[in-house]
N, C-alpha and C positions, 0 to 999 in steps of 0.2 A: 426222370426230371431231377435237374440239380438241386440239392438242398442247401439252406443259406447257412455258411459256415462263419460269416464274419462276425467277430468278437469269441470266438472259439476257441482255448485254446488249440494248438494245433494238433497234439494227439487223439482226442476229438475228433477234431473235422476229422480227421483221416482215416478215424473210425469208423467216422459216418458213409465216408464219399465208400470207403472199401464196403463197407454190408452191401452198399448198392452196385455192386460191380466195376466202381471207376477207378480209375488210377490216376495216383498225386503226384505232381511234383511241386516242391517248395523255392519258394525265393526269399530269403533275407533280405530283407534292409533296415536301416538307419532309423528309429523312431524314439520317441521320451514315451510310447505306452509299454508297459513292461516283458520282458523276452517273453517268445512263444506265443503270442497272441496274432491272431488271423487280422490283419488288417483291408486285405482287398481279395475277391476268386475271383476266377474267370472258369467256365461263362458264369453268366450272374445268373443266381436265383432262379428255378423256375423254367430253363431253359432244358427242352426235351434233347437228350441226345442218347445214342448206346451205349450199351455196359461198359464197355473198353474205353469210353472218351476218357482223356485224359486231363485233368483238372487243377489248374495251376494257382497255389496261394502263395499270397503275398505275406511273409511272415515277420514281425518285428524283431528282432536282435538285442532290442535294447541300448544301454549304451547313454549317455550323458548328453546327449544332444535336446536342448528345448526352443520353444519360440522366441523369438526378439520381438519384441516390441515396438510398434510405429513409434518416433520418437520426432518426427517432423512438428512441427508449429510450436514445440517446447521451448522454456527458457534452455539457455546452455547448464546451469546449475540445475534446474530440473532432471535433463536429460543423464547427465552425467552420476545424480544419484539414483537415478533408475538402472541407469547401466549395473552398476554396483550391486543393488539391490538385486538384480537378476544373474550374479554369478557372474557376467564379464568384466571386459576392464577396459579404459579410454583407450584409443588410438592417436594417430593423429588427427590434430582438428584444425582445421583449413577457413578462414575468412575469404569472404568478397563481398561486392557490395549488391542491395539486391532490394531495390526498388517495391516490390511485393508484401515485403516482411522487418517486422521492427528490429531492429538492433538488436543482436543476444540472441534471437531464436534460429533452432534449427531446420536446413533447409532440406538436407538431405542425410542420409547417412548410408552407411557399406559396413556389412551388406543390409542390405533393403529387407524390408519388413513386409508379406509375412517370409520367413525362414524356419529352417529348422538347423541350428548350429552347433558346438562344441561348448562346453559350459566355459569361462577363462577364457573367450576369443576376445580378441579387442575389435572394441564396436567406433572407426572412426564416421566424422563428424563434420559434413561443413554449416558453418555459421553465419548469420546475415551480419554484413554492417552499416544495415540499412539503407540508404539511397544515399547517392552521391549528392555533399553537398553545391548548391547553386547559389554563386555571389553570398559564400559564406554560409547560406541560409539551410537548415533543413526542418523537413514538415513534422509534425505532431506526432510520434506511433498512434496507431488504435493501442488502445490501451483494456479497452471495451473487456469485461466477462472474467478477465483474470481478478486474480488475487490481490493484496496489497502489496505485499513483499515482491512479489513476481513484476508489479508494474514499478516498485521503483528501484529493481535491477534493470529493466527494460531500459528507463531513460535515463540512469547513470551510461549504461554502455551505448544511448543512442549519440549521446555528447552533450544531453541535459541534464536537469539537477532539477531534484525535488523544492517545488516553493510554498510545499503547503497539504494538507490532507484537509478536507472537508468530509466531516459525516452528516451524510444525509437518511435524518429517518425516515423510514420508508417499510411497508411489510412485502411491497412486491418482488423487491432482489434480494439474493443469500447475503446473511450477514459479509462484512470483509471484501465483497467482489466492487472491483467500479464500477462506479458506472458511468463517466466522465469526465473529461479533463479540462480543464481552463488554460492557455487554447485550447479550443477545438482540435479534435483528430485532423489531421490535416494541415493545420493553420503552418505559414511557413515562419522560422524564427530563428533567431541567431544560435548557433554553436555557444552554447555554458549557460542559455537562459533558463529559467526556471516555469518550469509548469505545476500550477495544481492538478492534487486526483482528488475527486469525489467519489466519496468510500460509500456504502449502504450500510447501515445498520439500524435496528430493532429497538435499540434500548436507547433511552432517552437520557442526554447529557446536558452538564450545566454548561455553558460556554466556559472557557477556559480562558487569562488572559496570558497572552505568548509573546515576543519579542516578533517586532516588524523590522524588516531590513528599511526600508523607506518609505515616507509619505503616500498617500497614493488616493486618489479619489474610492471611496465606497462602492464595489457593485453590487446589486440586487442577489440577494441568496436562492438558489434554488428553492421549490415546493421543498418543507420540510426542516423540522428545526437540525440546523449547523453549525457543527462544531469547528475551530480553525485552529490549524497546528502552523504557524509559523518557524522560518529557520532563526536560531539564535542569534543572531550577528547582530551586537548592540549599534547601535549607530550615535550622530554629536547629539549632545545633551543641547538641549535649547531654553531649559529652565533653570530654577538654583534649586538645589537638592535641602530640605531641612525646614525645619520650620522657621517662617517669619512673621514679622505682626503688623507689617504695611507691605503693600503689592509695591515693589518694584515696579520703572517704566516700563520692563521688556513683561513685568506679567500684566501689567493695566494694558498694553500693547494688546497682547493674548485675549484677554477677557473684553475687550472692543471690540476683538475683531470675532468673536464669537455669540456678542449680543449681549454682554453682560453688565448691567451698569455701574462702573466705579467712580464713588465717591471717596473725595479724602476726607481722612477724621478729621472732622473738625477741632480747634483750637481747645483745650482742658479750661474748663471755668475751674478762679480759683473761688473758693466755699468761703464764705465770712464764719465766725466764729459760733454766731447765734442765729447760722440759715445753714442747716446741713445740705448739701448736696441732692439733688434730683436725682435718684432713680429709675431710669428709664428699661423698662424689658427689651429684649433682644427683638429682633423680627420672628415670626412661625415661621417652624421648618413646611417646605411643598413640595416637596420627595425625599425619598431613600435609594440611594447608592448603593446598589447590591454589587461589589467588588469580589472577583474570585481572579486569583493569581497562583499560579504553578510555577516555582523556582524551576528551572532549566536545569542539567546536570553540571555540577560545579565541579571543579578541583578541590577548591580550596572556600571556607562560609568568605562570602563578601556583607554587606552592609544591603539592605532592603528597606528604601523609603519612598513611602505614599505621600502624595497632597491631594489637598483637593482646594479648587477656587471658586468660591461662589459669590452671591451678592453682599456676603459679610467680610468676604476677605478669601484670606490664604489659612487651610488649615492642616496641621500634619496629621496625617492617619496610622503611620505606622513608622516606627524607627529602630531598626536592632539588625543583628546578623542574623542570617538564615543558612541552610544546608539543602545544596542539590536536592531536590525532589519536593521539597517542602509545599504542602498548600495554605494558601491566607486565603480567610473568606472576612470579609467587613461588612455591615450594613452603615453607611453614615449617613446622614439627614442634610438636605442641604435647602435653600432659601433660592427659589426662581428656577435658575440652573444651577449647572456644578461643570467645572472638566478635575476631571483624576488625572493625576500622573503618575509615572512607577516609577524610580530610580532605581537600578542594579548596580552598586561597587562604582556609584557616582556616575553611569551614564544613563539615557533618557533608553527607556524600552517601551513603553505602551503608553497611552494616552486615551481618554474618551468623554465624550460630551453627554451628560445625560440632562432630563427636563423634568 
């Protein structure tokens, strides 16, 4: 009866197979387990035959050869530091367009995965360019399961651009992964438009206030408090930057059309000599303005100014220069309503209505 020689070294086995009367022959080949070790006999295990059969092992050699790695559905930067990371080196890498698969990721590679190869082989590579676009348009990647970084290489090389990250708290998805996009996966859109990603995360953030490219009606936030990262691009100032002590028409304009009611100061009484003047209090404050602002990265400090306009007026909240990264947190009290304004280096970046 054959005895099982695999994982043996081979002096061994052939120790073994001769006590029993049988006779070896060896074959080499090509493996990453270390020389001399039995990797396959014939016959297997168990199998009755006479003293003289003759008993064939498959012998490893050794040698520098290991596995590659499936490397399909990967970003291209992924793939390419993996290759690395396992001892080979790029090839070439080949595009087409491929309906299936987002922009950037890999479709196929040579040689095919599983292998066993040469350590320094060049692993090439062909790459999706995602689906051909239709009257300009193309559809949304899944963006779905990946990472942050990994989906906005995804729709830079689909021929979009990032318009925004939303974190959404949540305990059901790994911190960092998406979980959806604004479009929708799918949705069809122009070539350079901008999609949001909805990020997942754990830990609970203060809203941040970011520069808006342009006006835009409000949508409903996902279940879960979120956070919105806007792209910098100041846009026209539509207010006056500084403080003033009467609302211009274009801000009484503002505060009408927002519900606010403006009154002009009335006329100054002048005080007779022996009737001093009437004292009158101000109105009670009926909210606080909880303002939080993150400077953007700068070059060079620009000038950073806050208003706010409420039923008393126009009042300035913050005035001086700031530096790339900087956070302003303000709480200010305001009468009915309020809208805040930001100004950056004199142009208009955020605005908001509070009650």
């Amino acid at each position: 009866m054959i005895p099982p020689l695999r994982e043996m070294s081979v002096l061994d086995a052939v120790e073994s197979a001769e006590r029993m009367g049988l006779e070896v022959r060896i074959e080499q080949i090509d493996s990453s387990v270390p020389v001399g070790t039995v990797l396959a006999q014939w016959p297997d295990p168990g199998t009755k035959v006479r003293k003289d059969k003759t008993v064939i092992l498959k012998v490893s050699k050794g040698g520098n050869r290991q596995a590659i790695t499936d490397l399909r559905g990967l970003e291209q930067g992924q793939a390419l530091r993996m290759i690395e990371e396992q001892g080979f080196s790029a090839g070439e890498i080949l595009r087409v367009h491929d309906g299936n698969r987002p922009a950037g990721t890999v479709i196929a590679q040579n040689p095919a995965s599983p292998a066993m190869i040469e350590g320094g082989r060049k692993i090439e590579l062909l790459i999706s360019m995602g689906p051909l676009p239709k009257d300009g348009r193309i559809p949304v990647p899944d963006l779905a399961q990946r990472d942050e970084k990994t989906a906005r290489e995804l729709l830079l090389q689909s021929g979009l651009r990032v318009g925004g990250v939303e974190y959404v708290n949540t305990q059901h998805t790994p911190d960092g992964m998406v979980m959806a996009t604004r479009p929708k996966t799918g949705a069809m859109i122009r070539q350079g438009d901008a999609v949001v990603i909805q990020v997942a995360t754990s830990r609970r953030k203060e809203p941040e206030l970011v520069p808006e490219t342009r006006a835009a009606t409000p949508t409903p936030p996902p279940q879960g408090e979120v956070v919105v990262e806007q792209p910098q691009t100041p846009v026209r100032q539509i207010g006056p930057a500084g403080p003033v002590q009467t609302l211009t028409p274009e801000q009484q304009e503002l505060a009408g059309a927002i519900g606010l009611p403006v009154d002009r100061p009335p006329a100054a009484a002048t005080p007779t000599p022996s009737t001093p003047p009437a004292v009158r209090p101000g109105p009670a404050s009926t909210g606080t303005a909880r303002i939080r602002y993150q400077v953007p990265p700068l070059t060079k400090p620009l000038s950073l100014k806050i208003e706010m306009v409420d039923a008393t007026g126009t009042k300035a909240l913050h005035g001086r220069d700031v530096k790339g990264g900087e956070f302003i947190s303000l709480d200010a009290p305001f009468v009915t309503e309020a809208v805040v304004t930001v100004y950056l280096g004199g142009e208009f970046v955020w605005q908001e209505r509070y009650k």
